[in-house]
N, C-alpha and C positions, 0 to 999 in steps of 0.2 A: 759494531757501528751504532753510532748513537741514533733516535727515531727521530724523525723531523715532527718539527713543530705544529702545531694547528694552521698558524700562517703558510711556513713552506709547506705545508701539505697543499693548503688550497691553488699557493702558486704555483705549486708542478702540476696540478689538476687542469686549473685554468691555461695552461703552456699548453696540455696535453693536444697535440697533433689529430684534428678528428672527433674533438670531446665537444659539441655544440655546448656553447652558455646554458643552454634549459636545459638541455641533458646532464649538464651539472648541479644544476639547483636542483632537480628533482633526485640525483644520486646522493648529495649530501643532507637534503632534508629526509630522505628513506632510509640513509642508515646512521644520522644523529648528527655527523661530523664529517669533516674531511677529511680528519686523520680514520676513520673508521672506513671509506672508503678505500683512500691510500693503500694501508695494511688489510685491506679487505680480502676475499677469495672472490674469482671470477662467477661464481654460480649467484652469490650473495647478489651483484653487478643487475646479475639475469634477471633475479628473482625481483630484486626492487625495482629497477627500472627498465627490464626489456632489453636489454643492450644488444645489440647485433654483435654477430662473431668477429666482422670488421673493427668496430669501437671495441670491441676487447681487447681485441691483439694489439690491437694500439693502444690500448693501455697498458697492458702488460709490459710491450715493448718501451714504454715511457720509463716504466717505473726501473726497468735494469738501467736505460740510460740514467737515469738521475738518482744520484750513490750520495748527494749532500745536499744538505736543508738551503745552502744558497747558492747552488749549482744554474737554478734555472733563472732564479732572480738575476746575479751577476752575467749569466748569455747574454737578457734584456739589457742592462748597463751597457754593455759592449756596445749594442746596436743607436744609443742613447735614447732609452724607452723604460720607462718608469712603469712597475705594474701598483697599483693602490688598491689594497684589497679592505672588502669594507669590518670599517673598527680600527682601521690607520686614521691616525689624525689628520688627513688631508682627503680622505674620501668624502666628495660632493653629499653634503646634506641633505637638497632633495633626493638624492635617489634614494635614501631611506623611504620615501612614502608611495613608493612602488610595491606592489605584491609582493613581487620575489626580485627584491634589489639585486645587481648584478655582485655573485663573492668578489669578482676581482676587475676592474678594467685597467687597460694600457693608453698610455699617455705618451705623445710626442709630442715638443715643443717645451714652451712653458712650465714645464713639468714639476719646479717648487712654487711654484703662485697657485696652486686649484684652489686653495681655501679662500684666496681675496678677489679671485675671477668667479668660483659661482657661488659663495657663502654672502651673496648682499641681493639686496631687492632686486636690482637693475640689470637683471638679466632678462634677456628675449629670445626665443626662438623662432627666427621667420620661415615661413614652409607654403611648397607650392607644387605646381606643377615643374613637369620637365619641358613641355611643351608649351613655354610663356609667350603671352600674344605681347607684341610692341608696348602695348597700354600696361601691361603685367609688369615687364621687364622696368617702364620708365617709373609705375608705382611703387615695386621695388626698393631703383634707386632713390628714390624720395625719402622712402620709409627709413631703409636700413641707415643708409647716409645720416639722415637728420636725427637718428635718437643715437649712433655711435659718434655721430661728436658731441652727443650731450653726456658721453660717459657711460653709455650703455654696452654693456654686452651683448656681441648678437651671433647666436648659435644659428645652427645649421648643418644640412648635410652636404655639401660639394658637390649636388646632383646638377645635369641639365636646367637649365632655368632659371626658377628661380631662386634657388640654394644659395648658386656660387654667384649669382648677383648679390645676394644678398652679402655675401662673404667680401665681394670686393667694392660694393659701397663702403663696408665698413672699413673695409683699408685705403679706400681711397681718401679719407680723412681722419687715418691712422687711428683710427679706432683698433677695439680689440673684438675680434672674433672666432670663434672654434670651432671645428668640425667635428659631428659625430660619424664614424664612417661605417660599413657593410662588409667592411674588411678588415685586414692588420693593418694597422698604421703604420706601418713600413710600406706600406701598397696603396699607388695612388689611383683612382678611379674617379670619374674616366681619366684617362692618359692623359689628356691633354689640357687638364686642368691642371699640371705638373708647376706651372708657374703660381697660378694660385694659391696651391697645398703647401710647398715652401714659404712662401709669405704668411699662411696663416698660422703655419709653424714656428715663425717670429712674432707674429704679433698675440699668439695665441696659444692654442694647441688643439693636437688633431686627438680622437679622443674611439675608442672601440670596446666592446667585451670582448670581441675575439683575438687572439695571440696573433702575433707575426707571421706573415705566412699564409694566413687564411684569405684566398679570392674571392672575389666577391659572388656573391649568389642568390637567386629570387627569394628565397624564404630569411636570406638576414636583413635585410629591410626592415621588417615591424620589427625585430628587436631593434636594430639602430631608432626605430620610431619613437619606441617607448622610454629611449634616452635621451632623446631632442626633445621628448612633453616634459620628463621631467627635470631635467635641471635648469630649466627657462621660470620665472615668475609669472610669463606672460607668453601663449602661443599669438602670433599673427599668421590669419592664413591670406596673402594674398590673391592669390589664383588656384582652383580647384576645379576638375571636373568630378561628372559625377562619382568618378569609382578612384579617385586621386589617389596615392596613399595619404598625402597630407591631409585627408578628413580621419583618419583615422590616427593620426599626431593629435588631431585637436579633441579626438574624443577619449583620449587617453588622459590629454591634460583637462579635458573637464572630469572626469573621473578623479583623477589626483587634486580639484580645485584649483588649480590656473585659473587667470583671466584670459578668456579667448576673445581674437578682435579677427575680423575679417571686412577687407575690402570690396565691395559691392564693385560690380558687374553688370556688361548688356544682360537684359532679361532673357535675350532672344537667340543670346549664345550658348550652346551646349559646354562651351571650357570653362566656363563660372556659374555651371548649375549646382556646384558641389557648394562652394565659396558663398553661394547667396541663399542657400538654402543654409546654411548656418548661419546667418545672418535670420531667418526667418525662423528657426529654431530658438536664435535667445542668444547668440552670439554679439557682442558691440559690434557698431561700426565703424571704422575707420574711414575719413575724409583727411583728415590732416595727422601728420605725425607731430605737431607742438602741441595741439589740441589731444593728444597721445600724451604726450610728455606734462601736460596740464595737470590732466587728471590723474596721473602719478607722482605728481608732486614734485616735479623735474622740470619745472620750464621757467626758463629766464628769459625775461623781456627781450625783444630786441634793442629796445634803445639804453640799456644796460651795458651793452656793449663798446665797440670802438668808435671813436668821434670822429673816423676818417677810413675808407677803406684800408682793407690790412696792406702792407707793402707789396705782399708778394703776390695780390692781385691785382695790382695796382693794373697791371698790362692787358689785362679780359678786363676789366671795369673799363677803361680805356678803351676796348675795340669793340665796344657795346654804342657805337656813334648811333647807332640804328638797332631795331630787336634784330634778335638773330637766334641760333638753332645750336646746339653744342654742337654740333655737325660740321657746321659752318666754321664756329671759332676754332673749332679743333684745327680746319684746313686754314685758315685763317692767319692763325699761330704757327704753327706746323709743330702743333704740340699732340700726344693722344689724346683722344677725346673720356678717357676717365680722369685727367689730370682735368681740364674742360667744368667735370662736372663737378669734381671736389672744390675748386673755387668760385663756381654759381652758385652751391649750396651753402658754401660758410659767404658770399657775399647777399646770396638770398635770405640766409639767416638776421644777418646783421644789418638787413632793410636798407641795403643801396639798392639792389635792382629786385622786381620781382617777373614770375611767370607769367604772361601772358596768353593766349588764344593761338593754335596753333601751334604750339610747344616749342615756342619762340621766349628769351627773355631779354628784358629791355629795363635800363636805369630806370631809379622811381624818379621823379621831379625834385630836384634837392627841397623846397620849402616842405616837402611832405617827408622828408627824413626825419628819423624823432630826432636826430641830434642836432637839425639845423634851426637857426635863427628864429625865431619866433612861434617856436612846435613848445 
């Protein structure tokens, strides 16, 4: 039987059933390779890395199951899961400037675009609490909205909060954006974010070091952390408390050299001690996300744009006779209110109507339109 390669060794490693990401990086960098591992002896295992008698057997038990170099890669195929192991030429470039880059992660979705989705500036990772207050949730959709219709990419984890807001601003004006998850990406968490995780499986991809199969669990969290700091050019943290995980997303990516931005908060609230205390440490601030898009060199005027509202808002441009509340037009319309909000923000963009007091929005006055008659 012929011996597998340096790659298939790594990918049956990373497959393996039980074999934590760090417990693999520290077994391949202790005994040189993967392939040294792979062909290795169980005591060699011990010696390097401590392995419990559990992760043996399961190792051991892997390695009889898998008798061919692309026996585990082709499983992955099946399932339509692409594993990228790093030294492939589509492995995400930031994660090289991680300590100990991940050997192998799995991909679902988008799975031949990673080099043109995170190999350019324009990437972001927005992160927060699970427990977003109203003001979180509606900064949120401000944020992610307004910089993924400027073409940005907007990472995240699909947690409570504000993750999978942030995830579905960006689809809500078909942006593109990607999950890193705490699980296989065959496994959607929470459940009932099942609707989401397909969409962002279309417009994007879901993205893990752990193999298929793997549930989710309190100690994979910081490694999914350490994958949302790095493959973003820019962390935003908009909502933190003190012990958030998301502070610890943004002190990874100051570590790695990111630009960290966070949204300011009541003083007086313990759910944005975390978030304004990086802000007082040296972190930007974020007030506006064009004023974002400014200073990365990504912002296009408003009156740059269309000489007449778009068509297909034409009908919320129209039922703005008076300010009103996405709330309201949603019921209004009897449309949902993320559809609502995806056409406030490309018509707030493009300076017909703006926000108002009260988180109400209302037409501007046509002569103050840049595109009208004597502007």
């Amino acid at each position: 039987m012929d011996l597998l390669s340096e790659r298939d060794c790594i990918v049956s490693l990373a497959t393996c059933p039980g074999l934590e990401p760090g417990t693999l990086r520290r077994l391949v960098a202790g005994c040189g390779s993967a392939s040294r591992v792979w062909y290795g002896e169980p005591a060699i295992w011990k010696e390097v890395c401590r392995l419990s008698e559990t992760t043996v057997e399961s190792l051991q038990r892997w390695q009889r199951n898998i008798t061919d170099g692309a026996m585990a890669e082709s499983r992955l195929l099946d399932r339509s899961i692409r594993v990228v192991v790093r030294g492939d030429a589509d492995y995400p470039t930031r994660l090289h400037d991680l300590p100990e880059p991940p050997l192998a992660i799995f991909v679902k979705g988008k799975v031949d675009d990673l080099h043109s989705m995170f190999d350019r500036e324009n990437v972001v990772s927005i992160v927060g609490t699970r427990r977003a207050s109203s003001y979180g949730l509606e900064a949120t959709r401000w944020i992610a909205g307004t910089i993924a219709a400027r073409g940005w990419h907007v990472v995240s984890g699909l947690a409570l909060g504000v993750d999978v807001c942030a995830h579905e601003s960006a689809l809500g004006v078909q942006g593109v954006t990607s999950a890193v998850l705490a699980s296989g990406v065959d496994l959607c968490y929470p459940v009932n974010h099942r609707r989401t995780y397909d969409a962002i499986g279309a417009a994007g991809c879901l993205i893990s070091e752990y193999p298929p199969g793997t549930p989710v669990a309190k100690h994979r969290f910081p490694e999914r952390n350490r994958l949302i700091a790095a493959l973003a050019s820019v962390v935003i943290v908009v909502q933190a408390g003190e012990k958030s995980g998301a502070l610890r997303t943004a002190e990874i990516a100051l570590e790695l050299g990111r630009d960290i931005y966070a949204v300011p908060g009541p003083i007086t609230s313990v759910h944005y001690r975390g978030s304004n205390r990086l802000l007082a440490d040296g972190a930007a601030v974020l007030l506006n996300p064009e004023e974002f898009l400014y200073n990365h060199s990504d912002f296009v005027p408003s009156h740059s744009l269309t000489p007449a509202p778009p068509k297909r808002w034409q009908v919320l441009y129209e039922a703005l006779e008076e300010p009103l509340s996405a709330g309201v037009l949603a019921t209004k319309l009897g449309v949902p209110v993320s559809h609502v909000y995806a056409g406030l923000l490309e018509l707030e963009l493009e300076g017909w109507i703006e926000r108002r007091p009260g988180a109400v929005y209302g037409r501007k006055p046509q002569n103050l339109h840049p595109n009208s008659a004597g502007c």
